[in-house]
C-alpha positions as CSV (number, residue, x, y, z in Angstrom):
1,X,3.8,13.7,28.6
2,X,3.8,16.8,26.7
3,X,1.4,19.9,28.7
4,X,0.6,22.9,26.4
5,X,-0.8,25.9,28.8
6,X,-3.3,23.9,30.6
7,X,-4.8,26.6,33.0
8,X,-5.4,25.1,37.1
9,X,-9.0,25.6,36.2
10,X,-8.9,23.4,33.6
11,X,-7.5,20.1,34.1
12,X,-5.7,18.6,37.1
13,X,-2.5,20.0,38.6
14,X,1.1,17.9,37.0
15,X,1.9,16.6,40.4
16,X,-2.1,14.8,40.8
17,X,-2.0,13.8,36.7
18,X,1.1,11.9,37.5
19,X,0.0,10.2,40.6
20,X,-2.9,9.2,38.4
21,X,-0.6,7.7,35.8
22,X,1.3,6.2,38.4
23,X,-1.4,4.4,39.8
24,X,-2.5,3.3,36.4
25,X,1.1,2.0,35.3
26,X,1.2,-0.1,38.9
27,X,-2.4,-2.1,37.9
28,X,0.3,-3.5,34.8
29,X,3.2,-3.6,36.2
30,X,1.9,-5.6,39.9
31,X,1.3,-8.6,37.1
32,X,4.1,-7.6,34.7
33,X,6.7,-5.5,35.9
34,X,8.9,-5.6,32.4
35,X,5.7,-3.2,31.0
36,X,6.7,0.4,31.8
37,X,5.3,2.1,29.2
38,X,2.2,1.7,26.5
39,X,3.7,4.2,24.5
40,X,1.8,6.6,24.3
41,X,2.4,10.5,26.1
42,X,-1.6,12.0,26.3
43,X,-1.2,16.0,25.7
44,X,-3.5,18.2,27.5
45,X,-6.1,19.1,24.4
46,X,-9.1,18.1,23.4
47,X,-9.3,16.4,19.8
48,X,-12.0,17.7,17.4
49,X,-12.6,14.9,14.4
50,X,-15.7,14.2,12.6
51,X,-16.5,12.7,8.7
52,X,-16.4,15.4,5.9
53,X,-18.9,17.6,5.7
54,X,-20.1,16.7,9.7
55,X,-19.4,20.3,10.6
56,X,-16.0,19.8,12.7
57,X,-14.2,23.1,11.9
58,X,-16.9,24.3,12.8
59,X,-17.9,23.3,16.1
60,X,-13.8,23.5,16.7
61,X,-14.1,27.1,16.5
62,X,-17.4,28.0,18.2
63,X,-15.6,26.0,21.1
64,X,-12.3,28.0,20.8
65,X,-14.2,30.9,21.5
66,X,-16.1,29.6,24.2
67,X,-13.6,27.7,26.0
68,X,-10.5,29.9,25.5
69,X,-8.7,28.2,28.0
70,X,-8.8,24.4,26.7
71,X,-6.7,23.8,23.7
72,X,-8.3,22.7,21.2
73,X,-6.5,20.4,17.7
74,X,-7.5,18.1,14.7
75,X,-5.9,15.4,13.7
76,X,-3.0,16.8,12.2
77,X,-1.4,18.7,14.9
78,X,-1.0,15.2,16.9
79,X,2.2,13.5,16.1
80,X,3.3,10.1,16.6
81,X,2.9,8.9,19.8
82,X,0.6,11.6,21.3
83,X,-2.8,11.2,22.8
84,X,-5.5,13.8,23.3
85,X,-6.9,13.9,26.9
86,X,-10.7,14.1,25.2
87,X,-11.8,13.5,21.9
88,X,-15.1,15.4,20.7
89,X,-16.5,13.3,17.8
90,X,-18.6,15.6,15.4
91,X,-21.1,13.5,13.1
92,X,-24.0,14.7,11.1
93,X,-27.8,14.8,12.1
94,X,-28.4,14.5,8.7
95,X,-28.5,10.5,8.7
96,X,-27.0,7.8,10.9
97,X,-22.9,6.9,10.9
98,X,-21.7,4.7,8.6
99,X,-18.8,1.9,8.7
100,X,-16.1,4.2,7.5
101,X,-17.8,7.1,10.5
102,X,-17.4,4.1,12.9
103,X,-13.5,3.4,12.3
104,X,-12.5,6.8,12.5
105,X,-13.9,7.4,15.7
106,X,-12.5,4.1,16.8
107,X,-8.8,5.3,15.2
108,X,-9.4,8.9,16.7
109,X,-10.4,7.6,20.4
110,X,-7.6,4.4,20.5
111,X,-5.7,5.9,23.6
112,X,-8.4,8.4,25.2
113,X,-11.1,7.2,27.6
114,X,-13.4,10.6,27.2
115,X,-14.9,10.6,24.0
116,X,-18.1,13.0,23.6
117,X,-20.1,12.4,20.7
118,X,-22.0,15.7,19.1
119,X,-24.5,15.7,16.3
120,X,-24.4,18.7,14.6
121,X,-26.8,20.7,12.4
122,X,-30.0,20.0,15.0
123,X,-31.3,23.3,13.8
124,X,-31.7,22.0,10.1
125,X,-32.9,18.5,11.5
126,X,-35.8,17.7,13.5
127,X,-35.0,14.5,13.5
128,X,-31.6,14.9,15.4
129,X,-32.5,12.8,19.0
130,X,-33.6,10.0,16.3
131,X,-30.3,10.5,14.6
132,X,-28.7,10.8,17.9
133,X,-29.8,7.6,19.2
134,X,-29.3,5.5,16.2
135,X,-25.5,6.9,16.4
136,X,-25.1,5.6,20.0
137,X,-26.5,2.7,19.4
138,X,-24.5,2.1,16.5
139,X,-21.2,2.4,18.6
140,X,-22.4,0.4,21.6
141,X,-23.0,-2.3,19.3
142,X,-19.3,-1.9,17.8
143,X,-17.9,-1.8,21.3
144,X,-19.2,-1.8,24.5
145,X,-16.7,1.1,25.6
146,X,-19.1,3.2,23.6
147,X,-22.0,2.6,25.6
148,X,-21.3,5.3,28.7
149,X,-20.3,7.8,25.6
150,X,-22.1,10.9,26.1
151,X,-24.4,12.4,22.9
152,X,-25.1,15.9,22.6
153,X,-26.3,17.9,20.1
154,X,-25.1,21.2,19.0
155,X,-25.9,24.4,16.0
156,X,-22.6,25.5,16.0
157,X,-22.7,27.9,13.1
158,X,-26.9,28.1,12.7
159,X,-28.4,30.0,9.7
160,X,-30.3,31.7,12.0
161,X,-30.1,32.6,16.0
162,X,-27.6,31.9,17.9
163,X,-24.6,29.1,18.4
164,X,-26.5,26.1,20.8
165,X,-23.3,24.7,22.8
166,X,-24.0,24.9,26.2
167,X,-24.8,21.7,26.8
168,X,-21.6,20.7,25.2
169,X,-19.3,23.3,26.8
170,X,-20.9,22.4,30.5
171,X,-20.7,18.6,29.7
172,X,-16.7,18.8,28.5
173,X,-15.9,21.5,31.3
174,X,-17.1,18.9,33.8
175,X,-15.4,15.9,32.7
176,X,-11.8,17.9,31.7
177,X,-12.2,18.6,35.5
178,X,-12.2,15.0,36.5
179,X,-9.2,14.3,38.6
180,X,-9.6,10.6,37.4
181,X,-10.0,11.1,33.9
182,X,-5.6,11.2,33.7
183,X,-5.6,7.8,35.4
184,X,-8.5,6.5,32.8
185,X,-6.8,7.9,29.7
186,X,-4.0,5.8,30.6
187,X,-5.4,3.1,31.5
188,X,-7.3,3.0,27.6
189,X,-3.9,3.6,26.2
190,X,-2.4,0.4,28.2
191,X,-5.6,-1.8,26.8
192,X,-5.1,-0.6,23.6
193,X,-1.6,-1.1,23.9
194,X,-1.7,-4.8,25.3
195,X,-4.2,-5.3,22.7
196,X,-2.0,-4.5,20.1
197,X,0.8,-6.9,21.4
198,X,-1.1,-10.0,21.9
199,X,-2.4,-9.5,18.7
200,X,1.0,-9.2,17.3
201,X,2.4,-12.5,19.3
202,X,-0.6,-14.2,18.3
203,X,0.1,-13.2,14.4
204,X,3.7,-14.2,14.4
205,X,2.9,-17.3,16.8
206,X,0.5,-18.9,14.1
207,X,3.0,-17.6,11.7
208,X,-0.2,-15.8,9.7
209,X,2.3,-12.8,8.4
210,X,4.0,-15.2,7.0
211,X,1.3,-17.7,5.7
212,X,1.3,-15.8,2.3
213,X,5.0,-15.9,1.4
214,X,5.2,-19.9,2.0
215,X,2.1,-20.5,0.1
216,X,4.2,-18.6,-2.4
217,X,7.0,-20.6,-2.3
218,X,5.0,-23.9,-1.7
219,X,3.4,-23.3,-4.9
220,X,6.9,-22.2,-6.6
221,X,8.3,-25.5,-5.8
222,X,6.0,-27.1,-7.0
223,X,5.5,-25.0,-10.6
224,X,9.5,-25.4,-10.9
225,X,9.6,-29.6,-10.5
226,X,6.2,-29.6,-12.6
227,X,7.9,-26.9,-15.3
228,X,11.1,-29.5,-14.8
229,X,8.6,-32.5,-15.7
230,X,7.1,-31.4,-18.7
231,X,10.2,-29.5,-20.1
232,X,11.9,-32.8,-20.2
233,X,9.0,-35.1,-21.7
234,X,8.5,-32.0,-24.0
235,X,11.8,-31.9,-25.3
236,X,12.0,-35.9,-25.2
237,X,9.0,-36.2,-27.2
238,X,10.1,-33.1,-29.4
239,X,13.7,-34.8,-30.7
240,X,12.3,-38.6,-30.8
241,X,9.7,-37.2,-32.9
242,X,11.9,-35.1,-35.4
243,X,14.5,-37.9,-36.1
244,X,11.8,-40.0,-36.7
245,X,10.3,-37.8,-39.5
246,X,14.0,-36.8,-40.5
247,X,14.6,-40.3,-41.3
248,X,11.4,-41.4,-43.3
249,X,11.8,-38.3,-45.3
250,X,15.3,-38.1,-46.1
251,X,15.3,-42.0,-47.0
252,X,12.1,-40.8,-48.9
253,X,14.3,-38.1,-50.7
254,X,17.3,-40.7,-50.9
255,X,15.3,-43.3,-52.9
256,X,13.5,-40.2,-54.8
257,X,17.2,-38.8,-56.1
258,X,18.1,-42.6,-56.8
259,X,15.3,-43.0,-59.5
260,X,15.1,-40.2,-61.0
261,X,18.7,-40.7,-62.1
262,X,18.0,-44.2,-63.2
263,X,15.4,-43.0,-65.3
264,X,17.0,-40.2,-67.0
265,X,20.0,-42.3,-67.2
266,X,18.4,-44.7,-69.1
267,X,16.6,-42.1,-71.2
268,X,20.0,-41.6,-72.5
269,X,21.0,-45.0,-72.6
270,X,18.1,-46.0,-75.3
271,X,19.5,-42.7,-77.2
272,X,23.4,-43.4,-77.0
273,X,25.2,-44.1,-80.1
274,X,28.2,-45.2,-80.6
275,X,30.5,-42.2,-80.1
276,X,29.1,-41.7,-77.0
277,X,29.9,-45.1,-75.5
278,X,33.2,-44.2,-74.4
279,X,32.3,-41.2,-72.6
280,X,28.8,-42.4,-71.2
281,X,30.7,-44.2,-68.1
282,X,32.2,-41.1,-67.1
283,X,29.3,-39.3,-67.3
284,X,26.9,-41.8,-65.0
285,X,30.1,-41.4,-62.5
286,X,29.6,-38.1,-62.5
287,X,25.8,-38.4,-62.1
288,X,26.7,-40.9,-59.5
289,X,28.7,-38.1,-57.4
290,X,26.2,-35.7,-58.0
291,X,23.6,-37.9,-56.2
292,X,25.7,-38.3,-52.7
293,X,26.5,-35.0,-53.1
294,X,22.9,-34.0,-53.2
295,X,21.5,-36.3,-50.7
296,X,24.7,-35.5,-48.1
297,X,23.8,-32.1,-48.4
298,X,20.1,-32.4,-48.2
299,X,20.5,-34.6,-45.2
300,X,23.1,-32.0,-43.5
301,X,20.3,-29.2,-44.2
302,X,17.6,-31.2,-42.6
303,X,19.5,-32.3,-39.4
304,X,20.5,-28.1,-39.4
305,X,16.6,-28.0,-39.0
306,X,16.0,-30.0,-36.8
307,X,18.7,-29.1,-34.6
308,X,17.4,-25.2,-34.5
309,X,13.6,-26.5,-34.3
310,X,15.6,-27.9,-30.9
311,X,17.3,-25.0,-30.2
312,X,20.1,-27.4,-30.3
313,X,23.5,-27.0,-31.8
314,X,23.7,-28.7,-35.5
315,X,25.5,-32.5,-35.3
316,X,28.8,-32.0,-37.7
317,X,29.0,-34.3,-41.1
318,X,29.4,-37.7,-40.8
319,X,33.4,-37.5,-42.0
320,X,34.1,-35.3,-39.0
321,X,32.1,-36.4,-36.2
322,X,33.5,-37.2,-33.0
323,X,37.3,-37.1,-34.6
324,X,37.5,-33.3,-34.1
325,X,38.5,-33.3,-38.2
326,X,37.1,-30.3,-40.8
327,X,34.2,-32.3,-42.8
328,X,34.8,-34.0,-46.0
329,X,32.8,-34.5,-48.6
330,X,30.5,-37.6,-48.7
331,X,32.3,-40.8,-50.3
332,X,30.6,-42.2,-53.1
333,X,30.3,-45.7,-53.6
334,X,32.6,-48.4,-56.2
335,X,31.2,-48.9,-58.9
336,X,31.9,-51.4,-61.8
337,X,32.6,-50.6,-64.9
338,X,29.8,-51.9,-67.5
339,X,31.2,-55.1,-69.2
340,X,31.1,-54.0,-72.8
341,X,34.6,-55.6,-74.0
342,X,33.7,-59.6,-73.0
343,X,31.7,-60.8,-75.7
344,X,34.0,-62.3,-78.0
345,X,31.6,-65.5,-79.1
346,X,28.7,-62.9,-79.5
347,X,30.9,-61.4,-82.2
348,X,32.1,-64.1,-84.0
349,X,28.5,-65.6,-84.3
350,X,27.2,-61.6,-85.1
351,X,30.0,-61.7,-88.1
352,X,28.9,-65.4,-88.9
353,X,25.4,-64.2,-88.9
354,X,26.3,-60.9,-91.3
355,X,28.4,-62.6,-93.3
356,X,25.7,-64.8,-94.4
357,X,23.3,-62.5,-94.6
358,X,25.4,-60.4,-97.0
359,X,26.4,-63.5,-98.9
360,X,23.0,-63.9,-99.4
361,X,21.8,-60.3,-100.6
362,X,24.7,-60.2,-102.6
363,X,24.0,-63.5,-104.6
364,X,20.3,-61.9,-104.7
365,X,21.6,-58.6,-106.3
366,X,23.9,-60.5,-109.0
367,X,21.2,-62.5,-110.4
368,X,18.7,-60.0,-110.7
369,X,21.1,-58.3,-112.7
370,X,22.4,-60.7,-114.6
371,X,18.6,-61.3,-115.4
372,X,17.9,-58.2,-116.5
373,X,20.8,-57.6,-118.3
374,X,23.0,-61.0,-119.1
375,X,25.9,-58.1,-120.0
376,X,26.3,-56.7,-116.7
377,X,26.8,-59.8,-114.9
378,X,30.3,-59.3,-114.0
379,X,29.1,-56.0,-113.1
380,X,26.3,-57.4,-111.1
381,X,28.3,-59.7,-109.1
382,X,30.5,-56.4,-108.3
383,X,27.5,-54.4,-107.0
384,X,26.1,-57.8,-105.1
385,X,29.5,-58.3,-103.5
386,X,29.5,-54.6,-102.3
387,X,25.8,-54.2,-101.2
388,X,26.1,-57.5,-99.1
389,X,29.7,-56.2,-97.8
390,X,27.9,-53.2,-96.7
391,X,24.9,-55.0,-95.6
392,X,26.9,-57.2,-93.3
393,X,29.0,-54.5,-91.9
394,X,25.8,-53.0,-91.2
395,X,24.0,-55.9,-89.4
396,X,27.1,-56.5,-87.9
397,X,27.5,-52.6,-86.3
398,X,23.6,-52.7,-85.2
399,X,23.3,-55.7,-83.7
400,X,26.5,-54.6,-81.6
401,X,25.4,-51.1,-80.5
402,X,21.8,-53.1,-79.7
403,X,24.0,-55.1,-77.2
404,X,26.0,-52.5,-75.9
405,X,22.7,-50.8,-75.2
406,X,21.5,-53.5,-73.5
407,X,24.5,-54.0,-71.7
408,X,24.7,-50.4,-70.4
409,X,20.8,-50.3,-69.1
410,X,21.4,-53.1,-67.1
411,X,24.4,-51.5,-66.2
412,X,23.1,-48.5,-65.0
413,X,20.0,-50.4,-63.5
414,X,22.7,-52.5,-61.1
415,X,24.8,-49.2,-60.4
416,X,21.5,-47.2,-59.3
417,X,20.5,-50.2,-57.4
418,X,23.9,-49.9,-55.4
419,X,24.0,-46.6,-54.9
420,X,20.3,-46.3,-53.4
421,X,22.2,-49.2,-50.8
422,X,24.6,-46.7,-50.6
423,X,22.7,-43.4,-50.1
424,X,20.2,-45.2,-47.6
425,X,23.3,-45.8,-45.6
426,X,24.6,-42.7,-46.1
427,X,21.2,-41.1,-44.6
428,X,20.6,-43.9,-42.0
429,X,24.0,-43.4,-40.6
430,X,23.7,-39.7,-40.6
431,X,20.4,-39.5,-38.6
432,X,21.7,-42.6,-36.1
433,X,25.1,-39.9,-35.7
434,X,23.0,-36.7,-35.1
435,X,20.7,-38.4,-32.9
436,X,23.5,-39.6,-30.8
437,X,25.0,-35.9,-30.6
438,X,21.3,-34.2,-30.0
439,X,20.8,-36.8,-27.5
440,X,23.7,-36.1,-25.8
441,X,23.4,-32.7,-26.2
442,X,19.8,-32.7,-24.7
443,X,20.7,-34.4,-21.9
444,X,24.0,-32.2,-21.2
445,X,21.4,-29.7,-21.1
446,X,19.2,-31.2,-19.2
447,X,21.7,-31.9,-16.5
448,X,22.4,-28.0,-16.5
449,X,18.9,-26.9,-16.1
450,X,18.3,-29.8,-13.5
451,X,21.1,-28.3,-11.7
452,X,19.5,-25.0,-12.0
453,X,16.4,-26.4,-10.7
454,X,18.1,-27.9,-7.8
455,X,19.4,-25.0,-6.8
456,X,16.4,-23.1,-7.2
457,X,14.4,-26.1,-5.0
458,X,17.1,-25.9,-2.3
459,X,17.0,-22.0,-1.9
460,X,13.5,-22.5,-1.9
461,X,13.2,-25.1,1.2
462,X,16.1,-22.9,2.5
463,X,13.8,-20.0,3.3
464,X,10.7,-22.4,3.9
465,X,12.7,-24.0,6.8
466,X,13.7,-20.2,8.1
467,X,10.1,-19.4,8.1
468,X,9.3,-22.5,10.1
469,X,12.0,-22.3,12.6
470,X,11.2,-18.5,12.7
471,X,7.2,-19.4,13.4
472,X,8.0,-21.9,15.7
473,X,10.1,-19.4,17.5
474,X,7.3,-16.8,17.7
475,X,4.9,-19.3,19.0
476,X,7.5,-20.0,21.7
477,X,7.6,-16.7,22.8
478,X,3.9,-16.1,22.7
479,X,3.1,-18.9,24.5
480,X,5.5,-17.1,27.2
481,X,4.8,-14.4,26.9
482,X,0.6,-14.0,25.7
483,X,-0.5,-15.5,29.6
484,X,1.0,-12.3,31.9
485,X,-0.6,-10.1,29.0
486,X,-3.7,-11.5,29.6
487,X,-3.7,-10.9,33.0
488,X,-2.1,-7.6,32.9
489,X,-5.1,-6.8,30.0
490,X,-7.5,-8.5,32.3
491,X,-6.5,-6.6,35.3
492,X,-6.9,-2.9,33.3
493,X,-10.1,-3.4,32.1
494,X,-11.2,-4.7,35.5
495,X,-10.1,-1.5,36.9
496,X,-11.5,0.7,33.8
497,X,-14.9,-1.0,33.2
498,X,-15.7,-2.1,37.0
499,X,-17.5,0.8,38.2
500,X,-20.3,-0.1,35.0
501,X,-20.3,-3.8,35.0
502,X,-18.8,-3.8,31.3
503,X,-16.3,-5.9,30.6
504,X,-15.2,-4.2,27.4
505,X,-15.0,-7.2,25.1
């Protein structure tokens, strides 16, 4: 206990104040002797609080210069674990107290028993006593410590006449000079006090501090294995779904490439001569290359795709996959050569066939000369002999590039048909390869974060199992230790509400 030049006149002597504490400290400690102490010191002034505007300064300094030898502070001049002896709660006539009027009297009063209530402004207000009584009833209804609260009502700075605060200054004179007012001060600290700690056991004992930070982590766990469930159905869904369109559209784009060769490839068939026949195999070769090449490196683009789309990394080629080997470029299929060389009886029956047919024209061309002109007919027979010779070579040369022809569009018709067998291959096996590397990929991945998720899941029930064990420790001790409280709180307000009957629930 701190005293700050308390005159004899004015409060108790220190030797009575701390027999009074004394005997206060004993109602506890005969049920409890482990409580010493609420915690609290109670300094010998009088606190002055009130809402803004209530007129507190005020009536604080009209009773500073009445009452010179009371010390009188506000709120701020009380530090941590310091207790005025009296509290004089200032409120305004003006219109009843409110909610936020009623907890700071119940914050400024926690550990003092004397609490005077004073409505101010009663010359500006008629109304006050209405005012007055509203307030007190107000308060007893909030706590029935209120209800032997004294009201008073004061004009500490009027407009006009004098200060009115004798009423006040005799009332607070008498009880300061209470001998048992030291003993009830205490005594409202210790309930206050033992309040405070039941309520505390009783808080950790049901674990309600806690309450919020496991429904936190309750509902973590269960976001992290529902985020676990879709993530993998998600992605599940996500590759089977993309291989599946990777494979109808690159086959779409195989059997595309296939005939549009086979068209323009036979485009140039039905426009090949001769010369060209030589060269033409090497050239559909070429074209034949160029397709694989095209549809390798279409597919190898799309599976790229795919694999980012997945935020996967992209399957290698086919040639190096799974043999740690640089890639190589897609192999293109055997193809025959077209069989232009194996027709010897088409030939001889062709030169048969020509042979006549310039026999004939030339036989024609000699007698109509010879008709014309019966002179010319060796001449004639010359100029038959040569225009069937050439006629027959003609035929001969036609009919055999007509074959060839023939032979090459069927040719290239067989060799397209094999290499779509070959590029559907090439595609089918590329997609089957690349989903056997996503998949495996995926679910590499899916291990990793499932590990992740474990161990996020296990730190999880880690700290839920602390906070259990933890709660279920604190209800131990409170069911230890809440029953002496009780009866040590029991006993104090016994002893501070007895003489009234209240029983300051």
């Amino acid at each position: 206990m701190t005293d700050v030049e308390t005159p004899p006149d004015a409060a108790v002597s220190s030797r009575t104040r701390d027999d009074h504490i004394a005997a206060a400290d004993a109602v506890v400690a005969a049920i409890d002797p482990g409580l010493n102490s609420p915690g609290v010191a109670t300094r010998d002034v009088v606190l002055v609080a009130g809402p803004w505007l209530a007129g507190s300064t005020s009536v604080m300094a009209a009773l500073r210069d009445r009452m010179p030898q009371t010390v009188f502070v506000e709120s701020t001049e009380l530090v941590a674990g310091e207790a005025p002896a009296a509290v004089v709660f200032v409120v305004s006539a003006a219109a009843p107290m409110t909610e936020s009027d009623c907890a700071l009297v119940d914050l400024a009063s926690r550990y003092t028993d004397l609490v005077v209530g004073v409505v101010s402004k009663i010359d500006a207000h008629r109304d006050w006593r209405d005012v007055r009584d509203a307030d007190s009833a107000i308060l007893t209804e909030r706590d029935a410590r209120y209800a032997r609260m004294p009201w008073v009502g004061v004009a500490a700075a009027p407009d006009l006449g004098e200060p009115q605060l004798d009423e006040l200054v005799d009332l607070l004179s008498a009880q300061l000079a209470d001998p048992d007012i030291a003993r009830r001060n205490r005594l409202r600290a210790w309930e206050t006090r033992l309040e405070a700690v039941i309520g505390r056991y009783e808080a950790d004992g049901s674990g309600a501090d806690r309450q919020a930070r496991v429904d936190v982590l309750r509902e973590r766990r269960v976001e992290l294995a529902r985020a676990r469930r879709l993530t993998r159905t998600e992605r599940s869904i996500a590759l089977r779904s993309q291989l599946q369109q990777a494979r109808v559209q690159l086959g779409y784009f195989a059997r595309n490439r296939c005939n549009s060769v086979r068209t323009e490839l036979q485009e140039d068939v039905a426009g090949i001569n001769r010369r060209r026949i030589p060269a033409f195999e090497e050239y559909v070769r070429r074209r034949a290359e160029e397709v694989v090449h095209d549809v390798d490196e279409g597919v190898t683009q799309h599976l790229s795709g795919v694999a980012t789309e997945l935020e996967l990394t992209a399957p290698p080629p086919m040639a190096s996959a799974g043999a740690g080997l640089p890639a190589q470029p897609a192999v293109v299929p055997v193809l025959p050569s077209p069989p232009l060389k194996s027709r010897t009886p088409e030939t001889r029956l062709m030169l048969v066939l020509g042979g006549g047919f310039g026999l004939g024209v030339a036989v024609a061309v000699s007698r109509l000369l010879a008709g014309a002109a019966p002179k010319l007919a060796v001449a004639g027979l010359v100029v038959g002999a040569v225009v069937g010779l050439l006629l027959a070579v003609w035929v001969v040369g036609t009919r055999g590039l007509l074959h060839d022809r023939a032979v090459l569009d069927r040719w290239v018709g067989e060799i397209t048909t094999t290499l779509r067998s070959a590029v559907e291959e090439l595609v089918a096996t590329r997609v089957l390869a690349a989903e056997s590397a996503l998949t495996a990929e995926s679910a590499a991945r899916e291990e990793t974060e499932s590990a992740a998720a474990a161990e996020k899941t296990a730190a999880i029930d880690a700290e839920l199992r602390e906070h259990a064990i933890a709660t279920a420790r604190a209800a131990a001790q409170r069911d230890r230790r809440i029953p002496p409280l009780r009866r040590a709180l029991g006993a104090v307000r016994a002893d501070l509400y007895g003489n009234s009957g209240a029983t300051g629930e």
